[in-house]
N, C-alpha and C positions, 0 to 999 in steps of 0.2 A: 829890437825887443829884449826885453828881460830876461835872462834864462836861470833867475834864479826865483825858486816860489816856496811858499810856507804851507809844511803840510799836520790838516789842522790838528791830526790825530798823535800825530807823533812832538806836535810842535818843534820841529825842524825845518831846517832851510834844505829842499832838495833844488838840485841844480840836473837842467836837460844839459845831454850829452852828445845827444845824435838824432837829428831824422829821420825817424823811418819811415814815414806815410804823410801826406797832405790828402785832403779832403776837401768837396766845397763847405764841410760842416766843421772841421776841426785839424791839426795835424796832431801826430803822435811822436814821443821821442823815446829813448833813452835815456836812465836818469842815473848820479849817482848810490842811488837806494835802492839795494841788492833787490833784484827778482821783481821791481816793479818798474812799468810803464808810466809814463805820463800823455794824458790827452789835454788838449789846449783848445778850447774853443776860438774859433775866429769874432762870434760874437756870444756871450755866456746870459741869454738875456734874462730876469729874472724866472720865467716858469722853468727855465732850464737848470737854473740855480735852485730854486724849491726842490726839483724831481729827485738832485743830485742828492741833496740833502738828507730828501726821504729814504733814498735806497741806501746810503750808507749806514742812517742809521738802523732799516730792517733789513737786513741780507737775510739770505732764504739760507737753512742750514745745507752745509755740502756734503753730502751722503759721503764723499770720499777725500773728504780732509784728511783720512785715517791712512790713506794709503799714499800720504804725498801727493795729492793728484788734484788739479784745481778744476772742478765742473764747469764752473762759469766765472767768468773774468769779471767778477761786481764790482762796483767802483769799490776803492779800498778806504779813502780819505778824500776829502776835497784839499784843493792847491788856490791858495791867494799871493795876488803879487804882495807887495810891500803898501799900499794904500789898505790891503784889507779888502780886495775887490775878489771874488771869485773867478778862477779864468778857469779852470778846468780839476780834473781830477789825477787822483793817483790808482789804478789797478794790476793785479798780477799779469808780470811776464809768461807766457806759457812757452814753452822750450822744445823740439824733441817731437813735432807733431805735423803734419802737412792738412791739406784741408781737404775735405769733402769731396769736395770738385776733384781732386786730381784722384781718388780713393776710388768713386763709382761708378767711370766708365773703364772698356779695357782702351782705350785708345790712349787715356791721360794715364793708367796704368804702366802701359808698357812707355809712355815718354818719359815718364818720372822714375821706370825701373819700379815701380814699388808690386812687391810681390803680396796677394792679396787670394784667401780660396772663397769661398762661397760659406764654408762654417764661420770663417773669420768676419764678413759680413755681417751672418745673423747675428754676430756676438755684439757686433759697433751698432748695429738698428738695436738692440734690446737695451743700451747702453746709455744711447739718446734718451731710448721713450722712458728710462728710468728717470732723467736729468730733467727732462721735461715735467714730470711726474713731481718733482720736487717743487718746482720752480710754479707748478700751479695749485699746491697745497699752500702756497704761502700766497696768492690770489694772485698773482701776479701774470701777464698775459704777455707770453713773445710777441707776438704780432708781426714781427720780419723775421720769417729763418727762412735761408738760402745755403747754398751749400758750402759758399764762401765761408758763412759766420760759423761754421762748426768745423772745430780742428781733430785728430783724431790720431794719437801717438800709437807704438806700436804691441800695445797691450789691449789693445780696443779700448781706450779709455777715449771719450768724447770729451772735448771742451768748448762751449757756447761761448762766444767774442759777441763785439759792439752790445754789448748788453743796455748799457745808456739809452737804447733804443726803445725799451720792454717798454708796456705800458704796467704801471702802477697803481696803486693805491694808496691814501693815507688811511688805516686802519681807523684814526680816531676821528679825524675832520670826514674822512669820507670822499677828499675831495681824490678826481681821478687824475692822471698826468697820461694824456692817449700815448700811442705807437702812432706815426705823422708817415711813417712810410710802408713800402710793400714790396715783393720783388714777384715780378710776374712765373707764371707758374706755380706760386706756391699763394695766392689769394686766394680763397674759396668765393663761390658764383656768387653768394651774397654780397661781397665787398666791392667784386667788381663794378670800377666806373662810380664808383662811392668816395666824398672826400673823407679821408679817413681821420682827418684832424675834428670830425663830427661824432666821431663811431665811438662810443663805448666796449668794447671788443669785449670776446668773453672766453674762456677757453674750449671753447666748440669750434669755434674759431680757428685755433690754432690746431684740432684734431686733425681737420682737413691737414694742413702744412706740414706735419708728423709721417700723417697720412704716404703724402708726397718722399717726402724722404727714406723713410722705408723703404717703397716702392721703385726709389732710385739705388739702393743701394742692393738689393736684390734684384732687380731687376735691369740693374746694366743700365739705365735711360729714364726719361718722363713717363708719367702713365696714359698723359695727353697726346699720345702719337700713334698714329698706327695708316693704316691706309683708305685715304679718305672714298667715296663712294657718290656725291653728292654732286658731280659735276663742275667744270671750273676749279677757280684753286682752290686749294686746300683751305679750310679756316687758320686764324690765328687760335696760337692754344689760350688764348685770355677766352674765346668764346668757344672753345671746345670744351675750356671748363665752364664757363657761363651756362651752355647749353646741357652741360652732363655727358659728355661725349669722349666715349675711352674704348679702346676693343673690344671689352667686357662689358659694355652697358649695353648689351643685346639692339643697339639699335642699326642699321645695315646700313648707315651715314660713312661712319667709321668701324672700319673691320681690322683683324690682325692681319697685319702681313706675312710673309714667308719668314722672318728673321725676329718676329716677335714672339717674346719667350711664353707661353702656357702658363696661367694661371694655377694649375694641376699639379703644377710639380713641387708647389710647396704642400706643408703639412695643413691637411684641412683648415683644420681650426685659422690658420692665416690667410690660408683661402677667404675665408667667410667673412674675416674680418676686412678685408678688400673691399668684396662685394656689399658692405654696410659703408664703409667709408666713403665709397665714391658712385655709387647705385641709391641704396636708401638716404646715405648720406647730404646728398644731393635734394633729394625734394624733404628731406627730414633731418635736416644737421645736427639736433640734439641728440641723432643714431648715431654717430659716427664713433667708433672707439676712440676710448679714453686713452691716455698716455699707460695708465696704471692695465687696462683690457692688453694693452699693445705688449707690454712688459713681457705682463703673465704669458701670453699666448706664445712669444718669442721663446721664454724658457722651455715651454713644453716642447715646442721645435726642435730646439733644440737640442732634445735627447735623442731626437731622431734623425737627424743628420747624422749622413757614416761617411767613412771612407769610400770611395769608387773601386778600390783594388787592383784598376786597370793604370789609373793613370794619377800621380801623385799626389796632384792637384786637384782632384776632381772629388767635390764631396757632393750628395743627394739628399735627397728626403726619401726616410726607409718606404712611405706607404705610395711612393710612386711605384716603387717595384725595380725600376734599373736606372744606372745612371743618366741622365737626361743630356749632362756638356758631353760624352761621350756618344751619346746618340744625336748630338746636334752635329759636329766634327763631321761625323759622319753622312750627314743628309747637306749638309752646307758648307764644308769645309771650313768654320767656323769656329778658332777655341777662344772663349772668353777667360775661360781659366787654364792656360798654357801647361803644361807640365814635362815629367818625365814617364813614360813606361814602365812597369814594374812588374818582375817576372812572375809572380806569386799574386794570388787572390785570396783575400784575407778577408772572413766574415767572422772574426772574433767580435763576441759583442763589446760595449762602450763601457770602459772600468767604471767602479762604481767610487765613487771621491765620498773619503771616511768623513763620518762627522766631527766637531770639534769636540773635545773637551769638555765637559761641565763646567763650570765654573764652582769650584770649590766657595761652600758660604763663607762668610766671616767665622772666626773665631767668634767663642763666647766673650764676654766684653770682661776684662780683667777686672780685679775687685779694687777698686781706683777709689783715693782717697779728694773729696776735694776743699777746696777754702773759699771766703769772700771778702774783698778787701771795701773799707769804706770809702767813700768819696765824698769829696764834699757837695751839699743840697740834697741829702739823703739816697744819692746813687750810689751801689753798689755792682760789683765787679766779681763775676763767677771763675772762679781759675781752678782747673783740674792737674792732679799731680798725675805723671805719666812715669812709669820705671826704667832706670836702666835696663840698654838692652840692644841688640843688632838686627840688620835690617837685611835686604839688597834693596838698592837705591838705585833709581834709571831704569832703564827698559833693556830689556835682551833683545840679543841679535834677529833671535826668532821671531820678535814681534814686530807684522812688516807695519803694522800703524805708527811705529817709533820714527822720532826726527833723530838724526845725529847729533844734537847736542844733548841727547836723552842718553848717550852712550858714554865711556862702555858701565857696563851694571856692574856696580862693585857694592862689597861689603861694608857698611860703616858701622861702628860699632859708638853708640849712645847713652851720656851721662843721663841723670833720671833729671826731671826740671818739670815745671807745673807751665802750660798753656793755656792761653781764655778759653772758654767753652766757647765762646761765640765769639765773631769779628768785633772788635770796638761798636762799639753805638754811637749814635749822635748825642743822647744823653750824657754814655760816660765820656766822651769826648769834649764839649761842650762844659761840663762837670769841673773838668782837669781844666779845660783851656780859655774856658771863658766866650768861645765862639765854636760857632757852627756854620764853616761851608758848603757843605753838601748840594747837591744841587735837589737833589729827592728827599728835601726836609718837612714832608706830609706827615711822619711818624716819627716820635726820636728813640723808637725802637729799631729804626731802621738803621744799617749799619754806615760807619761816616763817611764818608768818600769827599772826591777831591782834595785828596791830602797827599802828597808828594813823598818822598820816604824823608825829606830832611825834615816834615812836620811829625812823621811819624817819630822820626828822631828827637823831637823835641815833646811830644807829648811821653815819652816812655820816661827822660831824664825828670820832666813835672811830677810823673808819677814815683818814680823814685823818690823823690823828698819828699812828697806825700804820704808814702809807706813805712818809707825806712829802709826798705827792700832796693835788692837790683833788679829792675825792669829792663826790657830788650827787645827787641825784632830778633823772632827767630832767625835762627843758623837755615838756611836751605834743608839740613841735612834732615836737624829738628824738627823743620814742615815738615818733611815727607814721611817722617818716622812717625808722628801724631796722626796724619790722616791717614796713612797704610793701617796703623792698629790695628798691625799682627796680618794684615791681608799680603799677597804679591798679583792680583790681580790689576786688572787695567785703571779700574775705579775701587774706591772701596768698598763697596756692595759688591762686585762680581764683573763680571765682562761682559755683561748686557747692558748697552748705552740706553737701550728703550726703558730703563729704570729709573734711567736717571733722574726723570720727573720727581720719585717721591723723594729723593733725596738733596735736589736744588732747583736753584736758582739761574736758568738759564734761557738762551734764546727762542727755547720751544717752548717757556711756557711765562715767563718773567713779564710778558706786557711792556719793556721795554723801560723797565722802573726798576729798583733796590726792590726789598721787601722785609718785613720785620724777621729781624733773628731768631730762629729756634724753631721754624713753624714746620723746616722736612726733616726728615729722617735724622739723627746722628748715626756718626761711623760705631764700629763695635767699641771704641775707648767715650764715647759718650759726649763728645765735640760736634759740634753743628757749622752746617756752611761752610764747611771745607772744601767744597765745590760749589759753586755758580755762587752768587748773590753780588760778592767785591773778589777782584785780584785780593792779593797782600802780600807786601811788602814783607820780602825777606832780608837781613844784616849785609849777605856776602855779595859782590860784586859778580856783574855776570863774565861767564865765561863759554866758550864758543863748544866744550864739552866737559867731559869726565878725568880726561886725563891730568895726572896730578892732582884729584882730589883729594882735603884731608879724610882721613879715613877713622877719622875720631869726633864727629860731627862737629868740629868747631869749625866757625869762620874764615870762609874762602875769601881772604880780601887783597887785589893788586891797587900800586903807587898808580895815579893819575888816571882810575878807570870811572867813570862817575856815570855809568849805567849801572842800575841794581835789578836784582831780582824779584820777579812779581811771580805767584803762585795761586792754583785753582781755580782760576775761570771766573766770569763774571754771569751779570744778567744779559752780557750782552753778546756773548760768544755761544757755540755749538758745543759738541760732549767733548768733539778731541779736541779741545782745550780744557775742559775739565778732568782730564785724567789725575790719575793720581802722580804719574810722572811726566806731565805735561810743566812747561817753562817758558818765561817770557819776561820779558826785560823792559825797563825804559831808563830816561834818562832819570836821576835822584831828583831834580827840581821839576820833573813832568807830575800834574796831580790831574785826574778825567775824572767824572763822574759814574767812573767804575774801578778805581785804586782805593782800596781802604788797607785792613791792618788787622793781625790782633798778636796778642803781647803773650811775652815768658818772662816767668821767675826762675832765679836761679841765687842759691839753692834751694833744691825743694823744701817747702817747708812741710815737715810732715812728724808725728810723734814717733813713728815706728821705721824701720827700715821697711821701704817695697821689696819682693822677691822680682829679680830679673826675671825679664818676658824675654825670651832669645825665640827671634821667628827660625827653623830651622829646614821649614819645606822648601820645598825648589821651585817655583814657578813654572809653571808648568808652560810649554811653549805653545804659542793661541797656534790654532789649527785655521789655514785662511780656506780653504775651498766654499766647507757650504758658506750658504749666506744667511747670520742673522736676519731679524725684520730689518727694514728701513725705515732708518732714524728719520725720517723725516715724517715717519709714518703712514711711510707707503706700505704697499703689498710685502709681506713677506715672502721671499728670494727662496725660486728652488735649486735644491743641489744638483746641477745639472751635470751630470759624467764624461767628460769630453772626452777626445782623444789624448791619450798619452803619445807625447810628441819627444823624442829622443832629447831635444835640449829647447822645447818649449811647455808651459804647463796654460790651464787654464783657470782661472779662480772668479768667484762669485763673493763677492764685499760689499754691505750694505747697500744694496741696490742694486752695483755695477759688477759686471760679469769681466772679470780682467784677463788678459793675454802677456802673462807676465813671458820678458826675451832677454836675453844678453846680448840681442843685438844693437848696436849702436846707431847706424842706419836706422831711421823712421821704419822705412818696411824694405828696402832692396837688399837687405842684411839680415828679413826672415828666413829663417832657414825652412826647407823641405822639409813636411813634415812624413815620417818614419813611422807611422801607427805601432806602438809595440802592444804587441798581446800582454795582456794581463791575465793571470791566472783565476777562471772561472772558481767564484763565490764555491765552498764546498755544499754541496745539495744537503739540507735539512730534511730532516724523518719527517713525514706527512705527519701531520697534528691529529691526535683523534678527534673525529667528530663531537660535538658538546651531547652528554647525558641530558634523553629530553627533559624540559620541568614539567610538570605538572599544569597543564593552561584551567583556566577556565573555560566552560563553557562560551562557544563565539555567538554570535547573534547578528543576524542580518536584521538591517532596517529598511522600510517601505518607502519608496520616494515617490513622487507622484510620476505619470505616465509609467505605473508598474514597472519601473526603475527600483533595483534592492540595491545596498550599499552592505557589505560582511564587514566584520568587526571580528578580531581577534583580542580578546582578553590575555594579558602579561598580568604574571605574578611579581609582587615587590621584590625585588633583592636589589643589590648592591655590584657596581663595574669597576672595570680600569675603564676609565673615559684618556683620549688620547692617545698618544702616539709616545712608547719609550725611548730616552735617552739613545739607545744602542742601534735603536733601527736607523739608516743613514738615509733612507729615504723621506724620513719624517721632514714634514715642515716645522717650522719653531711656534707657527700658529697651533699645532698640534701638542706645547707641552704648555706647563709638563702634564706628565699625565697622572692621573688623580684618582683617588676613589670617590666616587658615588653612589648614595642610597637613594634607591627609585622607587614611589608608592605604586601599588598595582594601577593599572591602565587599559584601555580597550584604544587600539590602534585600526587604521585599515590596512584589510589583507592584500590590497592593492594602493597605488595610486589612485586619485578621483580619476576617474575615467569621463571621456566625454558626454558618455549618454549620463550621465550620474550629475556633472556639472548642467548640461543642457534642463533637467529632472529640473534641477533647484532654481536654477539663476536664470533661467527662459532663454538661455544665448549661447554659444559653441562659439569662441574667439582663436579655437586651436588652426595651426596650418595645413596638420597634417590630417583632415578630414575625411579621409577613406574607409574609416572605420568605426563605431560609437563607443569600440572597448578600446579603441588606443585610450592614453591618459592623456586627456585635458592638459595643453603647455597654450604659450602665451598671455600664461596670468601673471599679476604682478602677488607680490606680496599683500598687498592692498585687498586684491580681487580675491586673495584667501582667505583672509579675514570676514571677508563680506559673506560669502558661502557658508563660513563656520557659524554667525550669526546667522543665516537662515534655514539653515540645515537644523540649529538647535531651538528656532519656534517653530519650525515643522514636526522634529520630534518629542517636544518637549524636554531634549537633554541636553547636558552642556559639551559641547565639540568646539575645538578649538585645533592651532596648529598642534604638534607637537614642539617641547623644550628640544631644545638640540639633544640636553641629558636623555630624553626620552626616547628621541631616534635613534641615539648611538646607542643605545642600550637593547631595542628593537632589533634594531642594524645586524647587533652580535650575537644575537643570541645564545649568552651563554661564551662564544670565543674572546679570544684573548689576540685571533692574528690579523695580518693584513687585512683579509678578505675576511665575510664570514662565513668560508669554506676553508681557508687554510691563506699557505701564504705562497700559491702557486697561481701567477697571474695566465699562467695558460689554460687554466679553468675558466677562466673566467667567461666566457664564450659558452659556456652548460646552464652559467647562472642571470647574465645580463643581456641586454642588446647594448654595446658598446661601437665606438667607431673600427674595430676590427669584423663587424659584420652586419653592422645596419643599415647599412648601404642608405645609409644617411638619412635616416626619417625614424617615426616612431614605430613601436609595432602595439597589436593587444596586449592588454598586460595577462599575466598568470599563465605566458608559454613557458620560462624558463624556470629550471629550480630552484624548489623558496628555499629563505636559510631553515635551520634547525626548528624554526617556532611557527615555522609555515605563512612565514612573510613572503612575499613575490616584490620583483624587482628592485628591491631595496638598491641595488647596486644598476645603472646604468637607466635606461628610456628616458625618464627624464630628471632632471635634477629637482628636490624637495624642500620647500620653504620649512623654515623652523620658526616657533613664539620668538625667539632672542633679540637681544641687541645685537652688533655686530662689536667683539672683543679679540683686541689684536694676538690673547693667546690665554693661559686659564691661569694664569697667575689673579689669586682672588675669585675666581669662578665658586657658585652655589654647591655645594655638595651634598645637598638634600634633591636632587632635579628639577628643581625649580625652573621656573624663565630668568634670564639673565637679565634683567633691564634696569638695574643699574647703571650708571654712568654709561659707559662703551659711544656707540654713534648708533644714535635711534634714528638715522634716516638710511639705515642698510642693517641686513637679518642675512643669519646665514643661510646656505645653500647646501645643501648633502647629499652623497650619492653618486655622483655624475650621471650621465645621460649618452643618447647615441652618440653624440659626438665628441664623448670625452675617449682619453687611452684607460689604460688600467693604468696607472699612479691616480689620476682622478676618482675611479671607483674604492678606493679602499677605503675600511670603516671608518677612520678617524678624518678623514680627507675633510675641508673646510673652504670653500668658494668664501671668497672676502670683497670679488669688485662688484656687486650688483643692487645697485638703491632699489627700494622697497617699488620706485614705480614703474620699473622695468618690467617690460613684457616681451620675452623670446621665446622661441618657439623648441628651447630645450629645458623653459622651467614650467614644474609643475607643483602637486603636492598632494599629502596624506593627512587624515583626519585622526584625531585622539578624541575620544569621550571619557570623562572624569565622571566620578559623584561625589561630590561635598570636598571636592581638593579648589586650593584658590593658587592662583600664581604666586 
C-alpha cells in the first residue's frame, strides 16, 4: 500500500511512519506532520466519507485550546491517496496521558503505579462532563464512550479519542450520520437490544453514559453491580441496566454488598444527581442530569472535599462528617487510596484562589487621520493612517494560553504607515485583478479569499501602479501593532473570549461562511475584522519563534523558506486562534477559502505629522485560577479553592478544572500532596444593618377556600445589582455589577405556599406535602406564569414573576453584601433553611428571619423563578428593572435564592442558577408573586 497521502487542508503530502493500531475498521500510524495521527480506513465508503467531511468542516470549539490541551481528537483534515480517493483522515496526537481504564479501579492503579486521591477524581469527572458539555452544545451526540476512549494526563485534563464514531449532524441539509456502535455497560435500557444504525440518538442518551463514568471514577467500579438476591446466577449487567437494577434502586433483587461504597459519602447534591440518573432516569430519561447539571454540581463538591489529616491520601466530603477510606481500612482492611501517615491533623480550611484581573478597556481610539484610494469601476478603498510608535509584541511567559512561538514578548518599536480599515473585498479585488476566486462570492462586500500570499503579492504590485504609491502586505510586526491599538490584552477588546461575538467573525457564530466587512465592532484605532472573518497574509516568512526578531517592525524574511505568515483567525476557527498574538503559517502558494489579506501604504500619506502613540503599560499577567464563562457557552466555571499542594496547584480554565505538575510521569510522578495552611482571610467589621425605608402600607389578598396571600409594598430607588470585581467568590455570571433604578413594587412576603398555589390552581404538585404553609416546589416556570395569570383575574390586578432586577433588589434590601445580613455565611442558619440544616426537605415559610424589609426566605427553602431571559452575565442588561428578554435564551429563566439543598455560596444575593429550562419541575423550585399598576415590562 501507499504510505504517502495528501492532506487536503494543508495541501501537502504527509507520509505514515509507524503502526500503531490495527482495527477491523481502520489502522492508525504515525506521520511525518508533527503532533498528528493518521487513521486509514480499511474500506472509506462514501457515508463514511460525507461524515468525515462534515466534522472537519464543523469542529465543536475546544474550551481548552487556550491551555495547549486537545479535548477531543476531531478529525483535523481528510487524507487522499494520489487518484483523489479519500482513505482516511488526519487528527491530533495526544501525548503524556494514560486512559480511563487504568485511572478508575485501585487494581489498574496500583499495576500502572499511577498515584491518584479521590479529590483528583472529582476534578477528571468534572472535566469530562465539561467536554461533554461542549461537544453537545454544537448538537452533536457521543453515542460510544467507554473508558478506553477517554485519555486523561496528569493535570486532570480529559481527552475524548475515536471521535469518528460521534454521531452527527449537517446543520444545513439536516441530514444525520448515526453512532453504528455501543459498548456494553455504558448503553442506557432504551438502546438495549436496538440496531443502533436505526436510532437517531439524542443527548439524553448519552446523560446515561456520563452518568456511568462518573460513577466509575468515584466510585472505584460499575454502578451495575452489587449483590444479586434473586436466585440462580446473577443477571448480566446489559439487563441489570435494562431492568434498572443498581444497589440504590431500592429494589431487594440487587442489594450492596459489604465492599460497596455508600452513596452517602458524596456531597448531597451528587447524591441526588445519582438517584435521577439511574432511578428517575430509568423510567424518565429526559430526567437524567445534563452534562452542564453534572459540571455545576461537581464544582460545588468540590469545595467541600478536604484533607483526611490522618492519612495523606485520603481526601472526604466535609458533610459526611469523617473520613469514610479511613473508616473503610478499618472495618475491611481495605485502602483504595493507599497512603502515608501524617503526624499532625490539620483542619485549616480550603485557601480561597484570587480572582483575575479586570481586564483593562481599550484606550480611547487616537485622533487618526484617514484617506480613500480610487479604483477602477468606481470602487474605492478605505486606508487609515496609524502613528509611529512601540508595542510588546507576543505573549508573556505568564500567560499559560500562549504557544511557544508566541514567545519571547519583546519590544518593537513602529514607523507610522496607513492600513485598510477592512480586509480586501471581492469587489476591490476583483476591481484591481479582473477576477474573483472566492469561494463565498454571495456578496462582493464580503472579504476575498482563496488567494495565496503570491496573489496577494500580486494584487498589491497592480495596485501600486494604479496609485502611484507603495502598496504591501503588512510586516507581522505592523499586524499586531494595528490590531493591539494601544491594548496588551489577549484580544483587542479585553480578555473575555465570550465577547468575541461582537467583534467577529468566528466559529461560534460565522454559520460557516465569510461575511460582509465592517458589520462587528472595530478595535480602538478604528480597523475592522482584525479577528475572525479571513486569516491574512502577512510579508515576513514564518518562523518557529521570537528569537532574533527585528525590533524595528520591518520584515522578518529567510533564503529558501516559502512558508509565510497568516494573522487573526478566520470564520472557521475558535477565539484562541483569534487572539491578538495568535500565529499561523502556510505554505506561499497554499490559497483556502478562509486566507484573504488587507494592504499598507508606506509612507503615510498625511498633511500633518501624527504625535507618537508609545503603549507604555505592562500587561498585566492573566491570573489562571478562577474560571471565566465557557466559551462554548457553557455554564459559567466556579472558583473552586483547592488544596494548596507543596509543588502541585489547582486551576479552573474555560470550563476545565486543571491539575497543573511538573511531573513528567502521567501520575506515578504525582507527588504527595502536603496541604499547606493558608493564612485565614483577615475577619471584616460586621456591616451595619441597612436604615429601614419607609414601606408602604402591605396588603393581604383573598384567595378562594379563605386562602390570604400578604403583599409587601417596596419603595422605588436605585441598587448595585451583582456581584463586584473584588469579591473572589463571585461568579462572572454575576458581573459586572451595575446600577439600577427600580419603580416602586408590591412583592410577596413569602414564597407561594402550597395552600396559596392549591387556593388558585385546584392542584398541589409539591413533594414535600406535610404541610400547606411549606412553599409550593415542583413547578416549572411555565406553571408560574400560569398562577400569575390567574391570580390576576381573580384579583383583578396585575401579578406577574418578578424581573430578576426586582428580586435582587427585594433580596437586599437596602445591602450592599453577600447575604442580606452581612457577609457572614454562618448566619446564615438564623435566616434560611439551607442544606446545613434541612435535613433535606422544605419547611413552612416565615420561621426564619426576614431581611431588613420584612421579606422571609428570600435566601434558601426553595429556589425562585424570575420574568427574564436567561443572559450569560449583565453586560447590556436593562437598568431601569425591567424584564430582560431581549436576545439571551428564552427557553431558560433564571433561578434565585437557593433552597434546602443548596450550601451558602448558593444563597448569596447576587447568586444566579443558569442550568434549568423553563419546563423543569423539581422539587427545590418554587416562586414569589410581584403586583405592579400601570408598569409594562
Amino acid at each position: 500500500m501507499s504510505l504517502t497521502y495528501r492532506c487536503q487542508l494543508q495541501n501537502r503530502w504527509i507520509t505514515l511512519t509507524q503502526e500503531l493500531a490495527n482495527s477491523g475498521e481502520a489502522k492508525v500510524w504515525h506521520t511525518n506532520f508533527n503532533g498528528y495521527l493518521a487513521k486509514i480506513y480499511h474500506n472509506p465508503h462514501n457515508e463514511r466519507v460525507d461524515k468525515l467531511q462534515l466534522m472537519v468542516r464543523n469542529r465543536p470549539s475546544d474550551p481548552n485550546a487556550h491551555l495547549n490541551h486537545i479535548s477531543f481528537a476531531w478529525p483535523y483534515s481528510i487524507l487522499e491517496d494520489k487518484q483523489g480517493k479519500v482513505v482516511g483522515f488526519l487528527m491530533p496526537e495526544v501525548v503524556g496521558s494514560e486512559t480511563l481504564l487504568k485511572l478508575c479501579t485501585p487494581i489498574m492503579r496500583r499495576k500502572y503505579k499511577l498515584e491518584a486521591n479521590w479529590y483528583f477524581l472529582h476534578v477528571v469527572a468534572r472535566n469530562i462532563a465539561a467536554i461533554i458539555q461542549a461537544i453537545h452544545l454544537k448538537g452533536y451526540v457521543l453515542g460510544d464512550i467507554k473508558l478506553e476512549n477517554i485519555l486523561v494526563n496528569n493535570r486532570a485534563l480529559p481527552t475524548i479519542i475515536d471521535t469518528d464514531s460521534f454521531q452527527v449532524s449537517d446543520p444545513y441539509s439536516g441530514k444525520i450520520y448515526r453512532c453504528l456502535v455501543g459498548s456494553e455497560g455504558f448503553t442506557p435500557a432504551e438502546l438495549i437490544g436496538v440496531n443502533l444504525a436505526d436510532v437517531d440518538q439524542t443527548e439524553v442518551h448519552d446523560r446515561f453514559r456520563l452518568g456511568v463514568v462518573i460513577y466509575y471514577l468515584l466510585f472505584s467500579g460499575p454502578p451495575f453491580r452489587g449483590l444479586w438476591q434473586g436466585g440462580g446466577d446473577s443477571l448480566e449487567q446489559s439487563e441489570l441496566i435494562r431492568r434498572g437494577l443498581w444497589p440504590f434502586s431500592g429494589d431487594k433483587l440487587l442489594v450492596p454488598s459489604n465492599t460497596t461504597i455508600p452513596l452517602n459519602i458524596l456531597h448531597p447534591d451528587l447524591h441526588a444527581l445519582f438517584l435521577r440518573c439511574f432511578n428517575e432516569g430509568h423510567k424518565f430519561p429526559h430526567r437524567r442530569p445534563t452534562a452542564e447539571e453534572w459540571c455545576d454540581t461537581l464544582e460545588a463538591a468540590l469545595k467541600e472535599v478536604i484533607p483526611c489529616g490522618k492519612v495523606d491520601n485520603h481526601y472526604y466530603n466535609r458533610s459526611y462528617g469523617k473520613c469514610y477510606w479511613c473508616e473503610r481500612f478499618s472495618n475491611l482492611n481495605l485502602d483504595i487510596f493507599p497512603g502515608n501517615s501524617i503526624a499532625t491533623v490539620t483542619s485549616t480550611p480550603l485557601p480561597k484562589v484570587a480572582p483575575p484581573s479586570p481586564s483593562s478597556p481599550p484606550p480611547p481610539p487616537a485622533k487618526l487621520t484617514l484617506f480613500t484610494e480610487n479604483l477602477p469601476k468606481g470602487i474605492t478603498l478605505e486606508m487609515v493612517n496609524l502613528p509611529a510608535g512601540q508595542f510588546l509584541m507576543g505573549s508573556p511567559d505568564s500567560d499559560t494560553d500562549a504557544r511557544d512561538f508566541e514567545k519571547p514578548q519583546h519590544q518593537v518599536k513602529v514607523n507610522s504607515f496607513a492600513i485598510g480599515k477592512y480586509p480586501v473585498t471581492q469587489a476591490q479585488y476583483q476591481a484591481v485583478m479582473g477576477t474573483n476566486r472566492s469561494h463565498f462570492s454571495n456578496n462582493p462586500q464580503n472579504p476575498v479569499e482563496k488567494v495565496s500570499w503570491d496573489d496577494a503579492q500580486a494584487f498589491c504590485q497592480k495596485l501600486s501602479q494604479i496609485t502611484g504609491k507603495t502598496y504591501r502586505l503588512p510586516t507581522e510586526a505592523e499586524w499586531e501593532y494595528a490590531c493591539r491599538a494601544g491594548t496588551t490584552t489577549r484580544f483587542y477588546f479585553g480578555d473575555d473570549a465570550n465577547q468575541l461575538g461582537d467583534y467577529a467573525w468566528y466559529d461560534g457564530n460565522s454559520q460557516a461562511k465569510t461575511h460582509p466587512v465592517g458589520q462587528k465592532r472595530p478595535n480602538a484605532w478604528g480597523l475592522y475584522d482584525m479577528s475572525g472573518n479571513v486569516w491574512e497574509w502577512c510579508e515576513d516568512n514564518w518562523h518557529d519563534n521570537y528569537i532574533g526578531a527585528p525590533r524595528d517592525g520591518s520584515t522578518w524574511l529567510i533564503r529558501d523558506n516559502d512558508y509565510q505568515i497568516l494573522r487573526g483567525g478566520s470564520w472557521y476557527f475558535n477565539p484562541d486562534y483569534c487572539r491578538s498574538a495568535f500565529r499561523y503559517f502556510n505554505n506561499r502558494r497554499g490559497s483556502f477559502n478562509s486566507f484573504g489579506f488587507r494592504v499598507v501604504c508606506v509612507p503615510t500619506v498625511t498633511s500633518t505629522q501624527l504625535p507618537i502613540a508609545t503603549v507604555t503599560s505592562t500587561p498585566s499577567p492573566k491570573v489562571v485560577p478562577p474560571p471565566p464563562p465557557i466559551s462554548i457557552k457553557s455554564s459559567p466555571s466556579l472558583p473552586i479553592p483547592p488544596p494548596r499542594w507543596s509543588r502541585r496547584k489547582v486551576l479552573i480554565n474555560l470550563g476545565l478544572v486543571t491539575v497543573g505538575t511538573v511531573a513528567s510521569n502521567i501520575f506515578a510522578q504525582l507527588f504527595r500532596q502536603n496541604p499547606t495552611p493558608s493564612p485565614s482571610p483577615r475577619p471584616s467589621s460586621s456591616p451595619s444593618p441597612p436604615s429601614p425605608r419607609p414601606l408602604a402600607p402591605p396588603f393581604t389578598e383573598k384567595l378562594p377556600n379563605r386562602v390570604t396571600l400578604e403583599m409587601v409594598s417596596l419603595p422605588a430607588g436605585e441598587f448595585l445589582m451583582g456581584s463586584p470585581d473584588s469579591d473572589p467568590n463571585a461568579r462572572d455570571n454575576e458581573k459586572p455589577q451595575h446600577q439600577v433604578k427600580v419603580n416602586s413594587f408590591a412583592i410577596g412576603k413569602y414564597p407561594v405556599t402550597q395552600a396559596q398555589y392549591q387556593a388558585v390552581m385546584g392542584t398541589n404538585p409539591s413533594r414535600f406535602q406535610n404541610n400547606p404553609q411549606n412553599p409550593v416546589e415542583k413547578v416549572s416556570w411555565n406553571d408560574a406564569q400560569a398562577f400569575c395569570r390567574k391570580l390576576s383575574q381573580i384579583t383583578g390586578k396585575t401579578y406577574r414573576l418578578p424581573t430578576e432586577a426586582e428580586w435582587e433588589y427585594a433580596c437586599r434590601a437596602g445591602t450592599t453584601t453577600r447575604f442580606y445580613f452581612g457577609d457572614d455565611a454562618n448566619q446564615l442558619g438564623d435566616y434560611a433553611w439551607y442544606i446545613g440544616n434541612s435535613q433535606e426537605t422544605t419547611h413552612p415559610v416565615g420561621q426564619k428571619k426576614p431581611n431588613a424589609w420584612g421579606l422571609y426566605d428570600m435566601s434558601g427553602n426553595v429556589w425562585e423563578w424570575c420574568e427574564d431571559n436567561w443572559h450569560d452575565n449583565y453586560i447590556g442588561a436593562p437598568k431601569d428593572g425591567s424584564a430582560w428578554l431581549k436576545n439571551g435564551n428564552d427557553n431558560r429563566s433564571p433561578l434565585r435564592g437557593g433552597s434546602w439543598g443548596s450550601n451558602p455560596f448558593y444563597c448569596r444575593s447576587a447568586f444566579r442558577l443558569n442550568y434549568v429550562r423553563r419546563v423543569f419541575r423539581l422539587y427545590t423550585y418554587g416562586f414569589r408573586v410581584v403586583c405592579v399598576f400601570g408598569r409594562t415590562l
